[in-house]
C-alpha positions as CSV (number, residue, x, y, z in Angstrom):
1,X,96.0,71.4,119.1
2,X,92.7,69.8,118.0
3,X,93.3,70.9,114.4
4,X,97.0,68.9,114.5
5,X,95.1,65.6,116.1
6,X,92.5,65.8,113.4
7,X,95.1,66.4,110.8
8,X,97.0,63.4,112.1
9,X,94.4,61.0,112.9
10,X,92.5,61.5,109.2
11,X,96.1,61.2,107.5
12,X,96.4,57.6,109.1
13,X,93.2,56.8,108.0
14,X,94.2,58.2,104.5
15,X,97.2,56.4,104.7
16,X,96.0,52.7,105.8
17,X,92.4,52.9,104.1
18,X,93.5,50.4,101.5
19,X,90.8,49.5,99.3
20,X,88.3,52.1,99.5
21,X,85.5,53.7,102.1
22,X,84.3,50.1,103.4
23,X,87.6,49.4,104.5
24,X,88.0,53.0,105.9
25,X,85.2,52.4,108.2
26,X,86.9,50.6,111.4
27,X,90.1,53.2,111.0
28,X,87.5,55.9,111.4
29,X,85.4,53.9,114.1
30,X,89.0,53.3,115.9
31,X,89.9,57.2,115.8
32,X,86.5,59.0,116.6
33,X,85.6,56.6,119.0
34,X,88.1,54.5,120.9
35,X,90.9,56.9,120.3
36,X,90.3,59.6,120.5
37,X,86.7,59.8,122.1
38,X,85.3,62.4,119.9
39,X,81.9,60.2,119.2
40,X,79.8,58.0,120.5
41,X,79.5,54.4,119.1
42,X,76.0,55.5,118.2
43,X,77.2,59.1,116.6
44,X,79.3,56.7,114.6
45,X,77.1,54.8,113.1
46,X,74.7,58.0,112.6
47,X,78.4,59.1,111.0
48,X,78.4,55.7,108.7
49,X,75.2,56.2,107.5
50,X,75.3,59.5,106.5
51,X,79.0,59.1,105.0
52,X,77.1,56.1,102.8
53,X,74.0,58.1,101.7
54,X,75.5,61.5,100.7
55,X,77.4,61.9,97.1
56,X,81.3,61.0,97.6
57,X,83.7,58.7,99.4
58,X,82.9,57.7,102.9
59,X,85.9,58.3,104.1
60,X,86.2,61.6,103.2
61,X,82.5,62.4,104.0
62,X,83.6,60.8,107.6
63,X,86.4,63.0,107.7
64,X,84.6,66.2,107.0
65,X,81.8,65.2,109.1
66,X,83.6,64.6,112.1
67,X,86.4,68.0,111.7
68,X,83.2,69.7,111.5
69,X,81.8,68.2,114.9
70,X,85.0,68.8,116.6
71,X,86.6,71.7,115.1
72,X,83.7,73.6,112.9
73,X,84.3,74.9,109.6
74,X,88.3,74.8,109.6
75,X,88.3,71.1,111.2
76,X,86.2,69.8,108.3
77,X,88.9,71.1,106.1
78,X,92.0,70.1,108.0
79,X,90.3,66.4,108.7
80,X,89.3,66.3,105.1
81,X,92.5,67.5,103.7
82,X,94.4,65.2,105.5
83,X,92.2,61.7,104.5
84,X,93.3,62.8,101.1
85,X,96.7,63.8,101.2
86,X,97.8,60.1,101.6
87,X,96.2,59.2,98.4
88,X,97.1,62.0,96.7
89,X,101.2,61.5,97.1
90,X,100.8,57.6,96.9
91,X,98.4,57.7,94.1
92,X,101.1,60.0,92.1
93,X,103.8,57.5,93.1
94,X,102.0,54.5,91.8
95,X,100.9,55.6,88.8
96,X,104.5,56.3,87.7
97,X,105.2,53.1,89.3
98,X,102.4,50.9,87.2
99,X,103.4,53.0,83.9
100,X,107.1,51.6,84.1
101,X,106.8,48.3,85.6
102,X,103.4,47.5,84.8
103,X,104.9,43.8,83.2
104,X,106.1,42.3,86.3
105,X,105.4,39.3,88.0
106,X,106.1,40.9,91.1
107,X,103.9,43.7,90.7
108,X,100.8,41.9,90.2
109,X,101.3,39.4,92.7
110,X,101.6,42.5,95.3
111,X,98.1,43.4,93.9
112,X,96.9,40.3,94.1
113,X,97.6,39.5,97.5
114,X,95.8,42.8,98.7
115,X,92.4,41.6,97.6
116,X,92.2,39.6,100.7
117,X,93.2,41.8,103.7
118,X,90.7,44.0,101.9
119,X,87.8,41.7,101.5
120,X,88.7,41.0,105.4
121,X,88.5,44.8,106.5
122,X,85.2,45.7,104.7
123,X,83.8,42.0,106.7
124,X,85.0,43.5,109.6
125,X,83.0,46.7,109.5
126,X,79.7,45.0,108.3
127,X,80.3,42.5,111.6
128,X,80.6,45.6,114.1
129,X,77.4,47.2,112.3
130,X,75.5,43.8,112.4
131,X,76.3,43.7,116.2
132,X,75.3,47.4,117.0
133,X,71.7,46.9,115.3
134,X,71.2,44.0,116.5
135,X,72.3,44.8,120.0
136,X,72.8,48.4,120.6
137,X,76.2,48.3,121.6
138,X,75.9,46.6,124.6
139,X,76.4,43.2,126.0
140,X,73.4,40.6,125.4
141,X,72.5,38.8,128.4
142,X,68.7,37.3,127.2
143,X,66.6,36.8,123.8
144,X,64.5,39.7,125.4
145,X,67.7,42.4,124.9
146,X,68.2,41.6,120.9
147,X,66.5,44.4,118.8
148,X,64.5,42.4,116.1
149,X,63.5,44.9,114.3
150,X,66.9,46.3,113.4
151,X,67.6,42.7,112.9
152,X,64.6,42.3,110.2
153,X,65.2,45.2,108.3
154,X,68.9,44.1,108.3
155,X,67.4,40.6,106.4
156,X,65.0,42.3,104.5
157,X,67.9,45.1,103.1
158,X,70.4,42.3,102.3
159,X,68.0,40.0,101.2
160,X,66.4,42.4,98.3
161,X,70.0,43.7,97.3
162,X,71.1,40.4,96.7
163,X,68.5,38.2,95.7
164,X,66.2,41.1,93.6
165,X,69.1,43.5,93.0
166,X,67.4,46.5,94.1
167,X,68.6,49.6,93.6
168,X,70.9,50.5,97.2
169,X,69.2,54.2,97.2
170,X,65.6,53.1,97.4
171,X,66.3,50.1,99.7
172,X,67.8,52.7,102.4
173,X,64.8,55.5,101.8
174,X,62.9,51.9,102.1
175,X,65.0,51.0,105.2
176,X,64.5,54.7,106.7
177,X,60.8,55.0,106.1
178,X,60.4,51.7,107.9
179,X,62.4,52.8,110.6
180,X,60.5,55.7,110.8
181,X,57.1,53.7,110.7
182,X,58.5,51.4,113.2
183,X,59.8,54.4,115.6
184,X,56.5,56.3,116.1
185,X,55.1,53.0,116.9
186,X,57.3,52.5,119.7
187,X,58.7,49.1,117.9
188,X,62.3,50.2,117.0
């Protein structure tokens, strides 16, 4: 039965991840955690991170990370086969789609009006994130409760990707070393 609910939940993922891994994110968060229970909010965004820093998509690094907490060996593959079965039968479809109708009007003002619900999922997800560093997942009641060191590495990562364009993998080994400075001085 777990295998089946795995299968199913990853194949709605699969199926409404439009736009990629950062959009895949609160799907995932909605399944694992509020769903279906089988993380923690905390596990979940241990999940996210590992999902962004290991080779692949992060949807299907979520998928096979989570089968494999659940289920073992054989839920990594069902949850992983089914975040990509969506794609694979609609990606098959579209492409014969785009090859014969590829001139219409209509067809690229369907793309075009994707962009935003897209741009509005991936927000979404980096607003959740924002709000678990910065508050642990629980409800701020005083100054004193906001963790300001999760909030200052948050500044520090955004600021050098954006402003210096640093390269994403050394700003997280950056990211994790200070968290790991900042941990065994009791600061984080």
């Amino acid at each position: 039965m777990i295998l089946f609910q795995l299968f199913l939940s990853f194949v709605q993922i699969g199926l409404f991840s439009i736009g990629g891994g950062y959009a895949a994110i609160p799907l995932i968060q909605n399944q694992t955690v509020e769903v279906h229970r089988w993380l923690t909010q905390a596990q979940f965004m241990d999940l996210a991170t590992i999902a962004e820093m290991t080779p692949g998509p992060i949807a299907i690094n979520g998928a096979t990370f989570v089968g494999l907490r659940v289920a073992g060996i054989p839920g990594a593959v069902v949850a992983t086969f089914g975040c990509i079965l969506p794609s694979l039968i609609i990606v098959s479809l579209l492409s014969w789609v785009y090859r014969k109708y590829r001139e219409l009007p209509l067809l690229q003002s369907v793309l075009s009006s994707l962009r935003p619900a897209v741009v509005a999922l991936i927000a979404a997800a980096g607003i959740n994130m924002l709000l678990q560093i910065a508050f642990g997942g629980r409800e701020v009641r005083s100054v004193d409760q906001v963790q300001w060191a999760g909030l200052l590495l948050f500044a520090a990562a955004f600021a050098v990707l954006r402003r210096l364009k640093w390269n994403p993998i050394l700003v997280m080994a950056a990211c994790g070393a200070a968290g790991l400075l900042l941990g065994l001085l009791g600061l984080f």
